[in-house]
PyMOL CGO cylinders between C-alpha atoms (Angstrom):
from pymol import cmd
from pymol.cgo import CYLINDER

trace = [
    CYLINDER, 87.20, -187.71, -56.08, 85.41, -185.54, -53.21, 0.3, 1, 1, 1, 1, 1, 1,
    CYLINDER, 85.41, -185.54, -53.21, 81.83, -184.72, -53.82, 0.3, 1, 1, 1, 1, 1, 1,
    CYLINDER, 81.83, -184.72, -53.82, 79.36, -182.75, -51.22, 0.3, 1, 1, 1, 1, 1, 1,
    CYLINDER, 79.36, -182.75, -51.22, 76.22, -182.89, -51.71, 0.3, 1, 1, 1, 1, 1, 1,
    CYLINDER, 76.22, -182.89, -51.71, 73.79, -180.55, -49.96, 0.3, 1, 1, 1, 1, 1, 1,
    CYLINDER, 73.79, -180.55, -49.96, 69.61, -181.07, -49.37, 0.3, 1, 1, 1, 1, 1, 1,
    CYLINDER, 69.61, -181.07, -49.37, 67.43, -180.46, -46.94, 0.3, 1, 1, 1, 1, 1, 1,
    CYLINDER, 67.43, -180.46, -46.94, 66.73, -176.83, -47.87, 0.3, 1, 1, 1, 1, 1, 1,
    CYLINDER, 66.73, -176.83, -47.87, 63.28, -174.73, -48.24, 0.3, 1, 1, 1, 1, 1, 1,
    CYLINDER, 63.28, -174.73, -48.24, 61.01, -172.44, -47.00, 0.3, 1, 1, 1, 1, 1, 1,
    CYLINDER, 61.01, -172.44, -47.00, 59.88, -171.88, -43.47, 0.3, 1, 1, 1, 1, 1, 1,
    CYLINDER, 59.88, -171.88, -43.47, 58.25, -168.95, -41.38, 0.3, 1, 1, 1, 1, 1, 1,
    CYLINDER, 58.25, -168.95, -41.38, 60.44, -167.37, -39.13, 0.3, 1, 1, 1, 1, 1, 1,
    CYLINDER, 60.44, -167.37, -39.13, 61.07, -169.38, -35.57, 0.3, 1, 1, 1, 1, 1, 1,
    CYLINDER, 61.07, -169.38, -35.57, 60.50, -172.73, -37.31, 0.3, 1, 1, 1, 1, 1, 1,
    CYLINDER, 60.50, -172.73, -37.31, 63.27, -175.19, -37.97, 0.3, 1, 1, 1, 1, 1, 1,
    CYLINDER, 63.27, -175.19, -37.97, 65.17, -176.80, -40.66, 0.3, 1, 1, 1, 1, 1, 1,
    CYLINDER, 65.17, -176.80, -40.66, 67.87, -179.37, -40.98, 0.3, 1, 1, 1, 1, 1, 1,
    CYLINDER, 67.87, -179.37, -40.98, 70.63, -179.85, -43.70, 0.3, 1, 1, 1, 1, 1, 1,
    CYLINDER, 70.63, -179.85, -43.70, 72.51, -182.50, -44.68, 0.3, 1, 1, 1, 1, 1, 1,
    CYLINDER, 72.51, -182.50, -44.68, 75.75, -182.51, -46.36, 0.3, 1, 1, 1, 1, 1, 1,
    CYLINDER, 75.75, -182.51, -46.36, 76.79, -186.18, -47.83, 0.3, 1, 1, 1, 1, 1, 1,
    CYLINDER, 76.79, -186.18, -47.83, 80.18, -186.67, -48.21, 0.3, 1, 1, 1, 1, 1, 1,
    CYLINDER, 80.18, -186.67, -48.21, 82.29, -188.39, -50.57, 0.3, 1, 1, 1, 1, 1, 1,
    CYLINDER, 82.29, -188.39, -50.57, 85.67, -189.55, -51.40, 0.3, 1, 1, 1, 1, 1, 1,
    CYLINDER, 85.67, -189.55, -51.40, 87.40, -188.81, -48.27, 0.3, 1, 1, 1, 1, 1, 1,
    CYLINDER, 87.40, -188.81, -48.27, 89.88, -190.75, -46.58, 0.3, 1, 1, 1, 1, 1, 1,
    CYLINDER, 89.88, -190.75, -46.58, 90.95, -190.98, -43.13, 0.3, 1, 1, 1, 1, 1, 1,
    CYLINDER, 90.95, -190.98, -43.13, 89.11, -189.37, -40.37, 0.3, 1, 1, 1, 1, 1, 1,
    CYLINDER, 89.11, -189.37, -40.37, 91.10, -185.55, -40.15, 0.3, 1, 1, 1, 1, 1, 1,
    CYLINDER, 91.10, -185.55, -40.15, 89.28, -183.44, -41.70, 0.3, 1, 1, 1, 1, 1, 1,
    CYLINDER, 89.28, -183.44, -41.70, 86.79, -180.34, -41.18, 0.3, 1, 1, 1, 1, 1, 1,
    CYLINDER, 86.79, -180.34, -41.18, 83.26, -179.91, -42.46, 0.3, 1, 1, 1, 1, 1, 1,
    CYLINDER, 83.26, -179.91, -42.46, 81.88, -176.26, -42.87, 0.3, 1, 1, 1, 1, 1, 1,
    CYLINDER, 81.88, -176.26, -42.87, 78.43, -174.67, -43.17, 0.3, 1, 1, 1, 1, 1, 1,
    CYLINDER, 78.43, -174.67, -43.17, 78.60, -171.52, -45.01, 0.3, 1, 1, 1, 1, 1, 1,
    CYLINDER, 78.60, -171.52, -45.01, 76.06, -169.26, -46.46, 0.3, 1, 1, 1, 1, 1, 1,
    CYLINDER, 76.06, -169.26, -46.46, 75.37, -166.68, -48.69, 0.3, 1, 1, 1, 1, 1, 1,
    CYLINDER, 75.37, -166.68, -48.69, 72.94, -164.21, -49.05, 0.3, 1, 1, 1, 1, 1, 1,
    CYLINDER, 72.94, -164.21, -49.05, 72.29, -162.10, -52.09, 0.3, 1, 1, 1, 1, 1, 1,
    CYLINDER, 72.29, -162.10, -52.09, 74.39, -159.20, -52.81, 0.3, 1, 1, 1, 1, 1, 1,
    CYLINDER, 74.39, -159.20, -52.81, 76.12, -160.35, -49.23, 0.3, 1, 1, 1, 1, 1, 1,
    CYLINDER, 76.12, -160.35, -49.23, 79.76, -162.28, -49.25, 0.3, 1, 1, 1, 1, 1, 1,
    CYLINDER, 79.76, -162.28, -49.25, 79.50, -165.93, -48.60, 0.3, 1, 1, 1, 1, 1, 1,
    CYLINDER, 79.50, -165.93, -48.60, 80.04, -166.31, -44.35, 0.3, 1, 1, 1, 1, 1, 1,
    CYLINDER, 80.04, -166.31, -44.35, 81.33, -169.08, -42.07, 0.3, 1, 1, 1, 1, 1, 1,
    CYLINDER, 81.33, -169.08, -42.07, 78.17, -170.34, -39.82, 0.3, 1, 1, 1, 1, 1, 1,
    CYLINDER, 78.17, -170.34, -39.82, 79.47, -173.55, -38.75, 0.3, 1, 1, 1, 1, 1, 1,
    CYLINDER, 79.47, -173.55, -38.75, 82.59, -175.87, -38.28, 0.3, 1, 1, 1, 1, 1, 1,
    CYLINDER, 82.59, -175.87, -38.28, 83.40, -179.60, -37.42, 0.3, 1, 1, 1, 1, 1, 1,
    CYLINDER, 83.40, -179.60, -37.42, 86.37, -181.27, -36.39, 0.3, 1, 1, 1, 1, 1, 1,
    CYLINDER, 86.37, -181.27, -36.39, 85.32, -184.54, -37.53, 0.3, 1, 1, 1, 1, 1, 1,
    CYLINDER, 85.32, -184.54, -37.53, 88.32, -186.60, -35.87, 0.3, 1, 1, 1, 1, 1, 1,
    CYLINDER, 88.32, -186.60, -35.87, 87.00, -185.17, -32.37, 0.3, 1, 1, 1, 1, 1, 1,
    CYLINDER, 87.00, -185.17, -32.37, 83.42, -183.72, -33.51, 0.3, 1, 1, 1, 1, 1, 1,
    CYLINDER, 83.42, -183.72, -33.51, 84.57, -180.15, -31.93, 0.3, 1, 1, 1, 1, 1, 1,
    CYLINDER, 84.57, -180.15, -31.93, 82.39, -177.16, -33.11, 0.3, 1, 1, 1, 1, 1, 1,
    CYLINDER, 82.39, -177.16, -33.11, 82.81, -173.62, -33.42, 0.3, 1, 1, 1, 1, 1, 1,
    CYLINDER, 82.81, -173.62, -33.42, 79.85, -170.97, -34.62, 0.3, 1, 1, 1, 1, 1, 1,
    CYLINDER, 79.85, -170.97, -34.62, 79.30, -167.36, -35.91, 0.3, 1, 1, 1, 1, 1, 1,
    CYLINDER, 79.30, -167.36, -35.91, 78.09, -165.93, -33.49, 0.3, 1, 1, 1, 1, 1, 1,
    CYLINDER, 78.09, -165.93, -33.49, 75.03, -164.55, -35.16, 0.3, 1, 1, 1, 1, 1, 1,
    CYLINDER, 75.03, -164.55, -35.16, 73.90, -168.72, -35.23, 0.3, 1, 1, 1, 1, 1, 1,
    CYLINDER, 73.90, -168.72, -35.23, 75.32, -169.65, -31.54, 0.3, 1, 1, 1, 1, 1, 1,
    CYLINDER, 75.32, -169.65, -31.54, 72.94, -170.96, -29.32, 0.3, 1, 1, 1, 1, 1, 1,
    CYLINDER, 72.94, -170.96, -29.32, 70.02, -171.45, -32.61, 0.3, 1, 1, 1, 1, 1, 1,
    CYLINDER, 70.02, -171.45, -32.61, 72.54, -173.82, -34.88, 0.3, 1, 1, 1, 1, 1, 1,
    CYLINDER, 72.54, -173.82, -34.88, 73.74, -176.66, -34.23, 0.3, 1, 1, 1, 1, 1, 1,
    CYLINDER, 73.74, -176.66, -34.23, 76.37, -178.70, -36.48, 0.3, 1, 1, 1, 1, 1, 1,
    CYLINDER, 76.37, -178.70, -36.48, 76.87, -182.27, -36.20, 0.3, 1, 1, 1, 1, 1, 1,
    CYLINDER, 76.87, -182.27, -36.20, 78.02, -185.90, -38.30, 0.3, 1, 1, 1, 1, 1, 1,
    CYLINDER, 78.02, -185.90, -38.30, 76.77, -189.34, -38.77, 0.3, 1, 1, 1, 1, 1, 1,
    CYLINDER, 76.77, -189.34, -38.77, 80.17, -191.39, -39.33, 0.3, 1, 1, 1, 1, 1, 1,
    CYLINDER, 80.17, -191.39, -39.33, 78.14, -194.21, -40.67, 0.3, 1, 1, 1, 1, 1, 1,
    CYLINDER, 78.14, -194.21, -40.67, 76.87, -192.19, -43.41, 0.3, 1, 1, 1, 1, 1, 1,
    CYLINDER, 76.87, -192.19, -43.41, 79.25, -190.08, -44.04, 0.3, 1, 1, 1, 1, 1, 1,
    CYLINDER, 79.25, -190.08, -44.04, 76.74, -187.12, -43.46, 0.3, 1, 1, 1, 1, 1, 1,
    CYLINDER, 76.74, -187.12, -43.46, 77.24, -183.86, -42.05, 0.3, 1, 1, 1, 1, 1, 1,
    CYLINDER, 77.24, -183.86, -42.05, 73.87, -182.09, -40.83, 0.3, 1, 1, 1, 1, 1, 1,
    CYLINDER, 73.87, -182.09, -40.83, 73.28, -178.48, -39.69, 0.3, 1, 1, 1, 1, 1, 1,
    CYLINDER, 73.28, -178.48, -39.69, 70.37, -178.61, -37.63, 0.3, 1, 1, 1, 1, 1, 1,
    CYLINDER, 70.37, -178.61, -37.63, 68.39, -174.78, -37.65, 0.3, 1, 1, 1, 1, 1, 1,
    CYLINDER, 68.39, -174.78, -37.65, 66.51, -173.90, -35.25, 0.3, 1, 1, 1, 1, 1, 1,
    CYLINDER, 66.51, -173.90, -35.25, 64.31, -170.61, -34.36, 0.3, 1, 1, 1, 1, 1, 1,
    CYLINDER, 64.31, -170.61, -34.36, 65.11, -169.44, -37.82, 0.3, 1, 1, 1, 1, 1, 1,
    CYLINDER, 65.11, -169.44, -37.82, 65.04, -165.41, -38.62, 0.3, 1, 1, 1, 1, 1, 1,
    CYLINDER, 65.04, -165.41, -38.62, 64.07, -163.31, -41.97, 0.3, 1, 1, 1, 1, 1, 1,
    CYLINDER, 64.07, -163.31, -41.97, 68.10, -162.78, -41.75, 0.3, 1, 1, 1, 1, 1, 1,
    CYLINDER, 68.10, -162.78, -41.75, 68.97, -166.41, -42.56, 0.3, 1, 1, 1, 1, 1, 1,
    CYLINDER, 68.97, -166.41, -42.56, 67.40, -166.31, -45.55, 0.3, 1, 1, 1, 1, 1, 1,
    CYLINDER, 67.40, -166.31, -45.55, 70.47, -167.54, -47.79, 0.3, 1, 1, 1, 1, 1, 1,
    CYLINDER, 70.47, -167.54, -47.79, 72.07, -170.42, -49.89, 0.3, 1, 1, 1, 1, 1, 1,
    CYLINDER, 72.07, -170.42, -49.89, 73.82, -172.71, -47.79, 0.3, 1, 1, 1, 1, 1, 1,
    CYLINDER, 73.82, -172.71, -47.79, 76.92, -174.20, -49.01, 0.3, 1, 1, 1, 1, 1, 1,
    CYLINDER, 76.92, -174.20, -49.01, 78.84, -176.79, -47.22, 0.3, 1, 1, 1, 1, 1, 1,
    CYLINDER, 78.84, -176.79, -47.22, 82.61, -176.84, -47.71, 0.3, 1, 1, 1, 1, 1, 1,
    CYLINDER, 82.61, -176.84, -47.71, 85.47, -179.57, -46.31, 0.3, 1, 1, 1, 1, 1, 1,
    CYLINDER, 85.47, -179.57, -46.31, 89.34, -179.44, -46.46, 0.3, 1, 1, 1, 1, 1, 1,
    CYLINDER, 89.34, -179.44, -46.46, 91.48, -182.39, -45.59, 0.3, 1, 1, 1, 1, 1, 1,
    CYLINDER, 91.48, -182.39, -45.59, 93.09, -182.11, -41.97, 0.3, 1, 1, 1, 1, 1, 1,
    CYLINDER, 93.09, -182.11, -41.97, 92.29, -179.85, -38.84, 0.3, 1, 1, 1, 1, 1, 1,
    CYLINDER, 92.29, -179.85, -38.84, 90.10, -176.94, -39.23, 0.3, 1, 1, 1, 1, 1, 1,
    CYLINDER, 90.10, -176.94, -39.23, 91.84, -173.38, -39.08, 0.3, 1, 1, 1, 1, 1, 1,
    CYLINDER, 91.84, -173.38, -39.08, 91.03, -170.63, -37.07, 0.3, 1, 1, 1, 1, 1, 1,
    CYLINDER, 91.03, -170.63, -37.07, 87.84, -168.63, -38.71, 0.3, 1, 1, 1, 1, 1, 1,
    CYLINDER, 87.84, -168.63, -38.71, 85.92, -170.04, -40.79, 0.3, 1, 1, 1, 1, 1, 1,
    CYLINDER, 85.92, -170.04, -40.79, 87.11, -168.28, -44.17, 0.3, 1, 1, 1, 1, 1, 1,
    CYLINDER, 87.11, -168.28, -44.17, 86.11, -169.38, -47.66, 0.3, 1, 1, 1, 1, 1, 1,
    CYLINDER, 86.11, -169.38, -47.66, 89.52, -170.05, -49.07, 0.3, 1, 1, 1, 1, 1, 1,
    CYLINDER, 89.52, -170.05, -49.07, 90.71, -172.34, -45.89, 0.3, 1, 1, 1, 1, 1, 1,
    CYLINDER, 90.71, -172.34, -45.89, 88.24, -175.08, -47.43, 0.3, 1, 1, 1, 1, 1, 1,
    CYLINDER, 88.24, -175.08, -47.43, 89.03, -177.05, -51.11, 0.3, 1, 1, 1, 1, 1, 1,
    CYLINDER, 89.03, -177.05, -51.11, 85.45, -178.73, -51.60, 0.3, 1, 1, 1, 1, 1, 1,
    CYLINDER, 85.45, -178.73, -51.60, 82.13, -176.96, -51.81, 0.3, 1, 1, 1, 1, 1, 1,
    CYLINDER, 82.13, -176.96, -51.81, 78.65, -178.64, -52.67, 0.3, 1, 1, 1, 1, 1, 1,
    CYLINDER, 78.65, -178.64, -52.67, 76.27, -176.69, -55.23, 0.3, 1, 1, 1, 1, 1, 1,
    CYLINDER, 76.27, -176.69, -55.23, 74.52, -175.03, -52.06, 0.3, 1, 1, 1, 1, 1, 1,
    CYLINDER, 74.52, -175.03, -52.06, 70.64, -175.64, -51.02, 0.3, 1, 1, 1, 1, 1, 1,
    CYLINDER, 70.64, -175.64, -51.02, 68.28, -172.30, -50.58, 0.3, 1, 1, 1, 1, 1, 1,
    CYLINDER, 68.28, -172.30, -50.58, 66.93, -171.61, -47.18, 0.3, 1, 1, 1, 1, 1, 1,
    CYLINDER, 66.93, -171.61, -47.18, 64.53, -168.84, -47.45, 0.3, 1, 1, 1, 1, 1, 1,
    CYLINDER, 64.53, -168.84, -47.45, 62.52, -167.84, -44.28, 0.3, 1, 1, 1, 1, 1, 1,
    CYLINDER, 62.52, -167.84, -44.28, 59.54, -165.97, -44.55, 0.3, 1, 1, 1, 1, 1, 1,
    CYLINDER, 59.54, -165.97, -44.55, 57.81, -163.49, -41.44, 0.3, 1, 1, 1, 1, 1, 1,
]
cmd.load_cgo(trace, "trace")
């Protein structure tokens, strides 16, 4: 059985960091893609970040490119999403997501079969 399970979230003023981890479970093999998404309220859940973790590629939205960065622990089976000069704008829950096999192009909800129960980032000016 696959289980994610998401910590690491909170509150922080804006250009502080944060750093979420995303344990997962029940996986076999080594093809598969972890995603970060994130939703704010009254917004629609969006792709912010993508691993590849047979090769560790990456891909970002672009509103996170250059402040995110997404990356995995093999040894623990742990996919983090390190945050860094946060904004009022990423205020959101943070949900991470994995399918079995290569990521797709985009970064769209339905492309992924597992979701954790999502961890609150709320950042504060």
């Amino acid at each position: 059985q696959v289980k994610l399970v998401e910590s690491g979230g909170g509150s922080v003023q804006a250009g502080g960091s944060l750093t979420l981890s995303c344990a997962v479970a029940g996986f076999t093999g080594r093809q598969n893609c972890v995603a970060w998404f994130r939703q704010a309220p009254g917004k629609e859940r969006e792709g912010v970040a993508k691993l590849f973790t047979t090769f560790g590629t990456t891909r970002y939205a672009d509103s996170v490119k250059g402040r995110f960065n997404i990356s995995q622990d093999n040894v623990k089976n742990t996919v983090y999403l390190q945050m860094n000069n946060l904004k009022d704008e990423d205020t959101a829950t943070y949900y991470c997501a994995a399918r079995r096999g290569a990521c797709l192009n985009g970064m769209s909800p339905p492309d992924f079969n597992f979701w954790g129960q999502g961890t609150q980032v709320l950042v504060s000016s």
